[in-house]
C-alpha positions in Angstrom: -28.3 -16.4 45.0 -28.9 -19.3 42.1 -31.8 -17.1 40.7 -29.2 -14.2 40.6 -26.5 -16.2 39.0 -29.0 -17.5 35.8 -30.5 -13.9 35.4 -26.8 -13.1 34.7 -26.3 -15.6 32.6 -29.3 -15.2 30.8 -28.4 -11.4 30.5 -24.7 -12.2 29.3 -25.4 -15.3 26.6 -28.7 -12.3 25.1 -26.7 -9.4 24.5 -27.2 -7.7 21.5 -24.9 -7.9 18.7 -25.1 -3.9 18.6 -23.2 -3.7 22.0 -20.2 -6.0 20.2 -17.0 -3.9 19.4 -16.4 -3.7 15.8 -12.7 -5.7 16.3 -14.3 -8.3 18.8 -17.0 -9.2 15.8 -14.2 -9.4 12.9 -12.1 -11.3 15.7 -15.1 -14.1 16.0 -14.7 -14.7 11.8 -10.7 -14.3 11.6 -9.3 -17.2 11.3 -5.6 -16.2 12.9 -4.2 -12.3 14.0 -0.9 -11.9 14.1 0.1 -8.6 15.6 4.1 -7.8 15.1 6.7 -4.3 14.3 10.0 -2.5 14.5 11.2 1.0 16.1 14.1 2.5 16.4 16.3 5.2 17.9 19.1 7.6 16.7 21.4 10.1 18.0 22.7 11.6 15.0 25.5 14.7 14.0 26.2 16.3 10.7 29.0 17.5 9.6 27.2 21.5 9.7 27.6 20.5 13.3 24.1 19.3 13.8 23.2 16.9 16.7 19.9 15.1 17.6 18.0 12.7 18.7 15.6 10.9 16.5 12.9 8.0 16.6 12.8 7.0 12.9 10.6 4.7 12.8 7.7 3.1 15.1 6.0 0.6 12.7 3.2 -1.5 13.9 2.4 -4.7 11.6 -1.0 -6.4 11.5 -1.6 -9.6 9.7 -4.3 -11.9 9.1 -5.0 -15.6 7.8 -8.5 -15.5 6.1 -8.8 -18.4 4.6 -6.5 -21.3 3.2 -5.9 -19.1 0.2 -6.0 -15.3 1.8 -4.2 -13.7 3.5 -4.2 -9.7 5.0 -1.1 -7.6 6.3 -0.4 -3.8 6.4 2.2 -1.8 7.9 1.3 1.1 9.6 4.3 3.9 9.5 5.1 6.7 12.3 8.5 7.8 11.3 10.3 10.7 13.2 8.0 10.5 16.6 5.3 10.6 14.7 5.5 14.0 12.9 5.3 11.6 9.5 3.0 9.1 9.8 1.4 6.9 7.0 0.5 3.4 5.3 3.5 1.8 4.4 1.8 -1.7 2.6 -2.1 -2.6 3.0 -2.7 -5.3 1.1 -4.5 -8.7 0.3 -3.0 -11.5 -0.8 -4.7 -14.4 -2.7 -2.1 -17.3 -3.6 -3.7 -19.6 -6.2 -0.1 -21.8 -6.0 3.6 -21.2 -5.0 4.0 -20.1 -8.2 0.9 -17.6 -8.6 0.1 -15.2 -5.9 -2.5 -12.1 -6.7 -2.0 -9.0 -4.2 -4.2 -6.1 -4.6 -4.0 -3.0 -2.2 -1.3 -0.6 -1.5 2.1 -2.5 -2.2 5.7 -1.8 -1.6 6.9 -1.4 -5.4 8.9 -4.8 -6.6 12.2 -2.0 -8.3 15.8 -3.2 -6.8 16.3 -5.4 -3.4 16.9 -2.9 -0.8 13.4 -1.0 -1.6 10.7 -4.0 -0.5 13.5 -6.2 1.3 16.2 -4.5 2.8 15.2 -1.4 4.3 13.2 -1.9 7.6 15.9 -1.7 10.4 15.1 -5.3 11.8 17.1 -6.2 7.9 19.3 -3.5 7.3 22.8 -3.3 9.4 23.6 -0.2 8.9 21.9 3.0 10.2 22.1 5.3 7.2 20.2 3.9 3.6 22.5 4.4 0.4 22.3 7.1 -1.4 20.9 5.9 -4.4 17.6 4.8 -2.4 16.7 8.9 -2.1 18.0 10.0 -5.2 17.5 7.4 -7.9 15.2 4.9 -6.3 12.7 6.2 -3.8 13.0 4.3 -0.9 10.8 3.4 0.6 7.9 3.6 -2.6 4.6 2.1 -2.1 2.1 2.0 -5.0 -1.4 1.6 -5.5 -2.6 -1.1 -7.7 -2.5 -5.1 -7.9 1.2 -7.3 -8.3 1.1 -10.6 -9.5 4.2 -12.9 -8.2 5.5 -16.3 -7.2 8.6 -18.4 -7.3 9.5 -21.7 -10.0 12.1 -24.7 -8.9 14.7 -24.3 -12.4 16.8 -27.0 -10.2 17.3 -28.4 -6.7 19.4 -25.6 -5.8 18.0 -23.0 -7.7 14.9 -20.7 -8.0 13.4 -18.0 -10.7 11.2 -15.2 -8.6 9.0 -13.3 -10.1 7.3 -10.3 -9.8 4.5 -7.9 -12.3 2.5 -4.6 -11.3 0.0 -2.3 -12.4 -0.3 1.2 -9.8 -1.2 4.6 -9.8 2.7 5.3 -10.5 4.3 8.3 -9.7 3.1 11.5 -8.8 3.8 15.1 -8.4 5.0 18.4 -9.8 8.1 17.2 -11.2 11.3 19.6 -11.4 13.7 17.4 -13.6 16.3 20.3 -12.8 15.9 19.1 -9.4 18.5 16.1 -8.1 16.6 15.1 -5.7 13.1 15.6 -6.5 12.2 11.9 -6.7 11.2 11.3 -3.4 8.4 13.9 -3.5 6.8 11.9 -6.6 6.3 8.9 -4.4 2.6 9.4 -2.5 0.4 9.2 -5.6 -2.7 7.8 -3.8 -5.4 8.5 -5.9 -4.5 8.8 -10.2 -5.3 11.1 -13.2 -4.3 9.7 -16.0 -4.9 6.7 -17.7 -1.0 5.8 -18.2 -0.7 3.7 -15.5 2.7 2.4 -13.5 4.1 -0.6 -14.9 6.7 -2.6 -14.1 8.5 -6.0 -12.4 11.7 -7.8 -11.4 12.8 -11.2 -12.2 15.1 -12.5 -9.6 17.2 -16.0 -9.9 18.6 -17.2 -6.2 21.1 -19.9 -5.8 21.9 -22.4 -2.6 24.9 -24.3 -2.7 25.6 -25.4 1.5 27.0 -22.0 3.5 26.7 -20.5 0.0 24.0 -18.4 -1.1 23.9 -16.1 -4.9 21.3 -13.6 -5.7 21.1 -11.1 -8.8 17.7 -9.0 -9.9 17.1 -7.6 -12.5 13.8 -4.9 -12.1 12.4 -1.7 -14.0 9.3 0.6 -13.4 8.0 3.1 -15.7 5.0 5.6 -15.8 3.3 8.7 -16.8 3.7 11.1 -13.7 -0.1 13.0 -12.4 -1.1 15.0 -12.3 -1.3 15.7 -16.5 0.7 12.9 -17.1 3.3 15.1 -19.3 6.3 13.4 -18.1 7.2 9.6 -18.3 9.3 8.7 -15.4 11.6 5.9 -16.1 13.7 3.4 -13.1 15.9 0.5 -14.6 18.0 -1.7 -11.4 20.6 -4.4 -10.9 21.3 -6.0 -7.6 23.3 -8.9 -6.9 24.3 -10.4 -3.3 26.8 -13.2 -2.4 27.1 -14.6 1.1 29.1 -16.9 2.2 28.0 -17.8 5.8 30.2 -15.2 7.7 30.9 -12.7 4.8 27.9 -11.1 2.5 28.7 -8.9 -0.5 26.1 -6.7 -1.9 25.6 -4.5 -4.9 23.2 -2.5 -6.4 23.2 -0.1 -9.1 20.0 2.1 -11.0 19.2 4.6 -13.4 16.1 7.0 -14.0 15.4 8.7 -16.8 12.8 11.6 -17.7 11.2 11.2 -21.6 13.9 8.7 -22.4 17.0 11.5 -20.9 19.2 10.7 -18.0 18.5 11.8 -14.7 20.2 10.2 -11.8 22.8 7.3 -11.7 23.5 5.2 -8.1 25.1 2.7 -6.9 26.0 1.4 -3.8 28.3 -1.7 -2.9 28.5 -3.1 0.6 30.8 -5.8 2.7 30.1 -7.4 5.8 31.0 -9.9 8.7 28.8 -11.9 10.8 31.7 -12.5 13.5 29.0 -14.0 16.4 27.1 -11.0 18.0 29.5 -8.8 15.9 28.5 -7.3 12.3 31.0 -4.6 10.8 29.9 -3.4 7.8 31.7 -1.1 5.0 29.7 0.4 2.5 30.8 2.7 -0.9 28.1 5.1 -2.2 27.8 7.2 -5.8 25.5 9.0 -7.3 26.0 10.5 -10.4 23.5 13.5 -11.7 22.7 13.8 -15.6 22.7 16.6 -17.9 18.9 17.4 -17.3 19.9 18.2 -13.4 20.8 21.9 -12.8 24.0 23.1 -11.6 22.5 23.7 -8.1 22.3 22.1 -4.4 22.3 18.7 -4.7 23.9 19.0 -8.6 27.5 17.3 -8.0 28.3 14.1 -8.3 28.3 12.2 -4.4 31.0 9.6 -3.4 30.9 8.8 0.4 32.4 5.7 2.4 30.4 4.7 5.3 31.7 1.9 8.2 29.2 0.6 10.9 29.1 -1.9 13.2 25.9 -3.7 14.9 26.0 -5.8 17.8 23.3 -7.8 18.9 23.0 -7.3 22.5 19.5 -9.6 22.7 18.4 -11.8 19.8 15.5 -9.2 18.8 17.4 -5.7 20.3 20.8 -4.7 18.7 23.0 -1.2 18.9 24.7 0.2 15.9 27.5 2.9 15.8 28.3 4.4 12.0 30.4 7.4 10.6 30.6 8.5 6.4 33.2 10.5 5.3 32.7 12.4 2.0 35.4 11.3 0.0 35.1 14.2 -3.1 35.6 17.0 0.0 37.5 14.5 2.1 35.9 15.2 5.1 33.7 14.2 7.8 30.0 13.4 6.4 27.9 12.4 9.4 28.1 10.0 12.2 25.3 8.2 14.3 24.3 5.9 16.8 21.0 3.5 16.8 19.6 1.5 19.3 16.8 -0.5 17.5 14.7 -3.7 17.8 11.6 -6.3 16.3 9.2 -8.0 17.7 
C-alpha cells in the first residue's frame, strides 16, 4: 500500500509539461483572473405589429492583472442568441501613472459618453439606445489601434480626462445617400490605407457632495477602406448633471462626409432613483442632411420614450418601456427586459 501511494506520487509531481492544458500553464504565470459579464432578455412589439422575444446580449468578460503595471481584459459579444457574435474590446493596458495609461488592441472608440460608458445594459436604464447611437454615432464602435489616456487633479473637486487614438478607422462601401449607413462602416479589422483613424475626447468632471457635473467634448475622423476616397467625420457633446436622486443627461453629434453634413442627433434624458424604482423619460432627434436621399430612413425622427427599471435583486433588475413617434403621433414600439451582471 505505501509503495503504491509514492509510485503515485512519483507519477503525479513527473508529469510532463506536454500533458498541461494550455489555460492551466498561463494560469501558473497570471498573476490574478477575474472572470465577470452581462445578458439580457427582451420581449419586444413594433408598431408593424411585430412581437418577439429576444436575448440581446450574452457578454462574457475576462480580465487579467499581469504585472503591477499591466493589465488584460476583453469582452467577448453574442448578441441576439448568438446569431451575431464578436469581440467587443481586447486590449492591453500599460499605465505608466494615473495620468498616462497606453492601451493597444481592439478598443471601444473614446466619441461621446453613451458609446464606451453607457451602453452595456448593467449601465444603461433604459431598454431601447437613442437614436443618434445607430444613425450618427455607431454604437457600439470598436477600433483597432492603440489610445493613450489618463486623468489630472485641476482642483479638489475637480478632474480633466483625457483620451487620444490612432485605429484602423472606419470601413466599408459607403452610400452617403444612405441615412443609416453608418453602422455598416464599423468592423474595419484589418486597414488599406494609410489615412489612419484619429481622434479623442477631453472630459472635465465635477464633485460637489450629492452633486456631480460632467460635459465631453470628443471628435473622430478618418479616411474610410477600402480606397480611402471618403473622409468620414464625427464631432460630440455630452453633458450629465446628477443630483443624488435626479440625473439629467444630454448628448448631441454631427457626421459629416468630405466636410458635408450627413446626420444630426441628439438625445436628452431625465431620471429618478426613487429606492428600487428608476423612471426614466427620454427625447430623441435625428436630423438627416442634404447628402441623404429622399428614401427610407430620409425624414427627420422625433420620438419620446418613458421606461421604468426596478431592481428586484442588487445585480438582476426588470424594465418596462414604450416610444411614441411624435412627427406621426403614434405608437413607436414597446418592450420588456429582464437583465442582469455579475
Amino acid at each position: 500500500m505505501i509503495l503504491a501511494l509514492l509510485v503515485a506520487a512519483a507519477h503525479a509531481d513527473a508529469r510532463p509539461d506536454s500533458l498541461d492544458t494550455f489555460g492551466d500553464a498561463l494560469a501558473q504565470a497570471t498573476r490574478a483572473v477575474t472572470w465577470s459579464g452581462y445578458a439580457d432578455l427582451a420581449l419586444r412589439a413594433d408598431a408593424s405589429g411585430g412581437l418577439t422575444f429576444d436575448v440581446g446580449h450574452v457578454n462574457p468578460i475576462l480580465g487579467a492583472r499581469l504585472g503591477e503595471r499591466t493589465y488584460a481584459e476583453f469582452e467577448l459579444e453574442y448578441e441576439h442568441a448568438g446569431s451575431v457574435v464578436t469581440v467587443e474590446y481586447a486590449f492591453l493596458d500599460w499605465r505608466a501613472s494615473r495620468a498616462f495609461t497606453l492601451r493597444a488592441g481592439r478598443f471601444l472608440v473614446p466619441i461621446g459618453t453613451f458609446n464606451d460608458r453607457l451602453h452595456p445594459s448593467f449601465r444603461w436604464q433604459q431598454v431601447s439606445r437613442p437614436a443618434m447611437a445607430w444613425r450618427v454615432v455607431p454604437a457600439v464602435w470598436s477600433d483597432v489601434g492603440v489610445e493613450l489616456f489618463g486623468d489630472l487633479d485641476l482642483a479638489p473637486s475637480t478632474v480633466l480626462s483625457w483620451a487620444a487614438y490612432v485605429g484602423n478607422g472606419l470601413g466599408g462601401e459607403l452610400d452617403p445617400t444612405d441615412a443609416d449607413a453608418v453602422r455598416d462602416l464599423r468592423d474595419n479589422a484589418v486597414d488599406d490605407n494609410r489615412d489612419k483613424g484619429v481622434g479623442g475626447r477631453l472630459t472635465v468632471r465635477h464633485f460637489a457632495g450629492a452633486a456631480r457635473l460632467r460635459l465631453d467634448l470628443s471628435g473622430t475622423t478618418g479616411a474610410v477602406a477600402p480606397d480611402g476616397g471618403d473622409r468620414v467625420s464625427i464631432l460630440d457633446a455630452a453633458a450629465e448633471l446628477g443630483l443624488g436622486v435626479p440625473t439629467l443627461r444630454a448628448e448631441a453629434a454631427r457626421s459629416l462626409v468630405d466636410g458635408v453634413r450627413w446626420m444630426d442627433g441628439a438625445y436628452v434624458q431625465g431620471s429618478l432613483l426613487l429606492g428600487r424604482w428608476e423612471p426614466a423619460l427620454r427625447w430623441d432627434l435625428t436630423r438627416p442632411g442634404p447628402l441623404v436621399s429622399a428614401g427610407e430612413g430620409a425624414a427627420p425622427l422625433d420620438r419620446l420614450v418613458g421606461s421604468v427599471k426596478v431592481v428586484l435583486e442588487p445585480q438582476w433588475n426588470v424594465r418596462a418601456e414604450a416610444g411614441w413617434d411624435a412627427r406621426s403621433s403614434r405608437f413607436a414600439e414597446a418592450s420588456i427586459m429582464s437583465a442582469f451582471f455579475f
